[in-house]
C-alpha positions in Angstrom: 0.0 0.0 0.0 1.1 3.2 -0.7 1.2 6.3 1.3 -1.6 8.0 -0.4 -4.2 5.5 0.7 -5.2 6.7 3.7 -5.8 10.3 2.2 -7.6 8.8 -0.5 -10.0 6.6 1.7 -10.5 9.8 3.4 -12.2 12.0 0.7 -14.0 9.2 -0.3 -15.4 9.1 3.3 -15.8 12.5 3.4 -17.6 12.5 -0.7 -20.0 10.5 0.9 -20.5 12.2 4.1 -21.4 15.0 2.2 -23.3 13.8 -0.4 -25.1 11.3 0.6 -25.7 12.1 4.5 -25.7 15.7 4.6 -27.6 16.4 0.8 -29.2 13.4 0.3 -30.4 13.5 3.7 -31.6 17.3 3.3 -33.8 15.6 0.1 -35.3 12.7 2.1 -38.6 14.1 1.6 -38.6 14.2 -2.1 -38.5 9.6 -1.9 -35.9 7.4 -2.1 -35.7 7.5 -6.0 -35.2 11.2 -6.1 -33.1 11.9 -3.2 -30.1 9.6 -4.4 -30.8 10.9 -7.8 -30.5 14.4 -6.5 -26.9 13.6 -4.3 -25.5 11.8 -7.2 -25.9 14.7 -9.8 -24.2 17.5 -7.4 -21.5 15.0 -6.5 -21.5 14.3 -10.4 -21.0 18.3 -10.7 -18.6 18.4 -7.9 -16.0 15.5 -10.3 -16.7 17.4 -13.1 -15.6 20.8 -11.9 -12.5 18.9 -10.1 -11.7 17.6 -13.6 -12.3 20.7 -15.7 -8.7 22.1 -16.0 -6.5 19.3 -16.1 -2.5 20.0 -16.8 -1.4 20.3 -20.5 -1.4 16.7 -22.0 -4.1 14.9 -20.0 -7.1 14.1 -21.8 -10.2 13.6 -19.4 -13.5 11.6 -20.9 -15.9 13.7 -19.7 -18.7 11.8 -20.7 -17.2 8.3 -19.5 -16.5 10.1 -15.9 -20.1 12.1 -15.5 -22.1 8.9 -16.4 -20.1 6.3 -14.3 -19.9 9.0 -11.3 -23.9 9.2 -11.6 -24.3 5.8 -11.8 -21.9 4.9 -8.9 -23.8 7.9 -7.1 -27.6 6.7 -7.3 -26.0 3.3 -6.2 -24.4 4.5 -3.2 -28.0 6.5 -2.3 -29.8 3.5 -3.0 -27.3 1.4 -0.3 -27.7 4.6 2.0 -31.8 4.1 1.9 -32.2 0.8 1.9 -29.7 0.6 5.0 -31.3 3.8 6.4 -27.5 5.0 7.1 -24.5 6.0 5.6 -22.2 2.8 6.4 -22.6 0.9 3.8 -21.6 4.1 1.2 -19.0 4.9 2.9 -17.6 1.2 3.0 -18.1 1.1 -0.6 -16.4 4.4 -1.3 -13.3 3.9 0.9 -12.7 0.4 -0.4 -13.0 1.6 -4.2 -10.7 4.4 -3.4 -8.4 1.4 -1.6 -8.1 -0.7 -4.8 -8.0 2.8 -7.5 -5.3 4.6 -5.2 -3.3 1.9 -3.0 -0.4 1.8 -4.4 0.5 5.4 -5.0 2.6 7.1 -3.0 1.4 10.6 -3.6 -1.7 11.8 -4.5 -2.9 12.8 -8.3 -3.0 15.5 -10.2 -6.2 16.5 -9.5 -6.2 16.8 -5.7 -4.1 19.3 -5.1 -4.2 21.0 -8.7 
């Protein structure tokens, strides 16, 4: 593992603290198909705007990242609902972040660009 993990695990945990607590939480009224909808277009907004200005000779797939972040999104609100908590989101996040960023030892472009 490398020393960028735990960071790593950390914004996911705090993505989904965030976005799936705090907003999704604030939409619980809307139903449990439109809440997650809801938190999983901001935080689609919020990867696309991290994205927007990469450094000169990397190429983003915008449309590749916006539809797999939605889609990973409404999943993650669906878990949060059915579960009634955050957990199992945050689980989720954190261990995709584990197996995308565990062997770096410093953190990407985009974090600190």
């Amino acid at each position: 593992m490398g020393s960028f993990v735990i960071a790593a695990a950390g914004i996911g945990a705090t993505e989904e603290v965030l976005f799936r607590g705090y907003i999704q939480g604030r939409f619980q009224g809307m139903g449990w198909v439109l809440a997650p909808i809801i938190a999983a277009t901001a935080h689609t907004l919020y990867k696309l705007a991290l994205f927007f200005s990469p450094p000169v000779g990397v190429t983003i797939n915008y449309l590749f990242l916006a539809i797999g972040t939605l889609l990973a999104g409404i999943i993650f609100g669906w878990l949060r609902e059915r579960a009634g908590n955050i957990l199992p989101p945050v689980a989720g996040h954190v261990l995709f972040d584990i197996v995308v960023y565990g062997e770096r030892a410093h953190a990407p472009w985009w974090v600190w660009y």
